[in-house]
C-alpha positions as CSV (number, residue, x, y, z in Angstrom):
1,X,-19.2,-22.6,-0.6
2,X,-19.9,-19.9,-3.0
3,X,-17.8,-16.5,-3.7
4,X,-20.4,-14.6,-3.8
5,X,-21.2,-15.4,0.1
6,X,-17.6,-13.6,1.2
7,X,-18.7,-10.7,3.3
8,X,-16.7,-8.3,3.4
9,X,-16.0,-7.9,7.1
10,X,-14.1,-11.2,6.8
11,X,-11.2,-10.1,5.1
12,X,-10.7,-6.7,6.9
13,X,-11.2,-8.9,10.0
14,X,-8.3,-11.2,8.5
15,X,-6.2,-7.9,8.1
16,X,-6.7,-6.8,10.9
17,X,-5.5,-10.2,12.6
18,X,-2.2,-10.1,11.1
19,X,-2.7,-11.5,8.0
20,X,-0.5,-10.5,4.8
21,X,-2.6,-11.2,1.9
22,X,-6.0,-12.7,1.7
23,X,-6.5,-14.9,-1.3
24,X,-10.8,-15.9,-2.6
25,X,-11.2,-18.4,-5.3
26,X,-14.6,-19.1,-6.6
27,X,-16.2,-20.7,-10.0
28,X,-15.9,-19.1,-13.1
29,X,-17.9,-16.4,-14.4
30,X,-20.9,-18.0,-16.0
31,X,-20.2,-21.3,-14.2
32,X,-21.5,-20.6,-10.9
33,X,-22.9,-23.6,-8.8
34,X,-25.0,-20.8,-7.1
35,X,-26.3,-19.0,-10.4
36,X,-24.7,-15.4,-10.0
37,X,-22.6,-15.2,-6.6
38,X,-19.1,-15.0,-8.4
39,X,-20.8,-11.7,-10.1
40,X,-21.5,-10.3,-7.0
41,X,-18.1,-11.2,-5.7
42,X,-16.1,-9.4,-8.7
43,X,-17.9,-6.3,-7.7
44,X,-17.6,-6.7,-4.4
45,X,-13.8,-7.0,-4.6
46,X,-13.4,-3.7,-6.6
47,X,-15.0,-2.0,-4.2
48,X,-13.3,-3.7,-1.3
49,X,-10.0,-3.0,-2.7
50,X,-10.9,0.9,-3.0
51,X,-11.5,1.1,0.4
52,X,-8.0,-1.1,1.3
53,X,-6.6,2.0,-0.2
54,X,-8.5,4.1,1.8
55,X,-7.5,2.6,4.8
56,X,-3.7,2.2,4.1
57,X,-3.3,-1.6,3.1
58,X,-1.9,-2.7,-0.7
59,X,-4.4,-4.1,-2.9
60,X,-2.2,-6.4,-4.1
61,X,-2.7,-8.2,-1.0
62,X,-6.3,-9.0,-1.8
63,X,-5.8,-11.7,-4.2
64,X,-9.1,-13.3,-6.0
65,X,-8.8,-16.1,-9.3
66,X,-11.8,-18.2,-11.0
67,X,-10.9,-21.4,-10.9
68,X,-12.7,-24.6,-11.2
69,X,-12.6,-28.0,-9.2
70,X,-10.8,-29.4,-12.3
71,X,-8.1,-27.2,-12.4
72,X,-5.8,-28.6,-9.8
73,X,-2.4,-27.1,-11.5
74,X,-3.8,-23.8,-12.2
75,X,-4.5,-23.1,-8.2
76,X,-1.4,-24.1,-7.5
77,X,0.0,-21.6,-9.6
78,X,-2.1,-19.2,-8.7
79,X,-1.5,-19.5,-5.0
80,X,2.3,-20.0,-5.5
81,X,2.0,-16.5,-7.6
82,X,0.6,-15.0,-4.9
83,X,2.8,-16.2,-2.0
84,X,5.7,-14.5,-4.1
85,X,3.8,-11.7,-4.2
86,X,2.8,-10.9,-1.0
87,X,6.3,-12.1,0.4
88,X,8.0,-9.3,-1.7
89,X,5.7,-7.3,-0.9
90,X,6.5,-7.7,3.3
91,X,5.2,-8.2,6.5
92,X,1.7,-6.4,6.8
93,X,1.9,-3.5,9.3
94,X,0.4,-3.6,12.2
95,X,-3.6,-1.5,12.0
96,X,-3.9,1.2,14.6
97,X,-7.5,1.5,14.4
98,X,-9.9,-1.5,15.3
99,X,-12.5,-2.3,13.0
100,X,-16.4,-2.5,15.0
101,X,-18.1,-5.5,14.0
């Protein structure tokens, strides 16, 4: 429900499943239904996406926007942005190591 509630360990699991890009959309900053969980998620993504980097994925194929229930055409966009994205970026390679849950 919330942004601020996305451990993690979810998206490396996602990675490491085959996925190409992983994409989190929560409220706006200052409009969350849960008071502060879209704060903890922004700095939960800049750290998440320094240790992508460590481990050899893009960034760019962690994808996060703030976007509210009212704003239909702008997650379309969004998410049509970041399917171009992630296709020109190609297939996500395969990750040697497994991750320990």
């Amino acid at each position: 429900m919330c942004s601020g509630k996305v451990n993690p360990l979810w998206v490396l699991r996602c990675f490491q499943q085959g996925a190409d890009g992983v994409f989190i959309g929560g409220c706006h900053p200052g409009e969350c239904h849960y008071r502060e969980g879209n704060y903890y998620n922004r700095r939960r993504l800049k750290l998440l996406r320094n240790l992508l980097e460590y481990v050899g994925i893009n960034p760019k194929r962690l994808q996060a926007a703030w976007v509210s229930a009212s704003e239909g055409q702008k997650f379309a966009k969004v998410v049509e942005d970041m399917v171009e994205e992630i296709r020109a970026l190609g297939p996500m390679k395969k990750i040697k190591r497994r991750i320990e849950w």
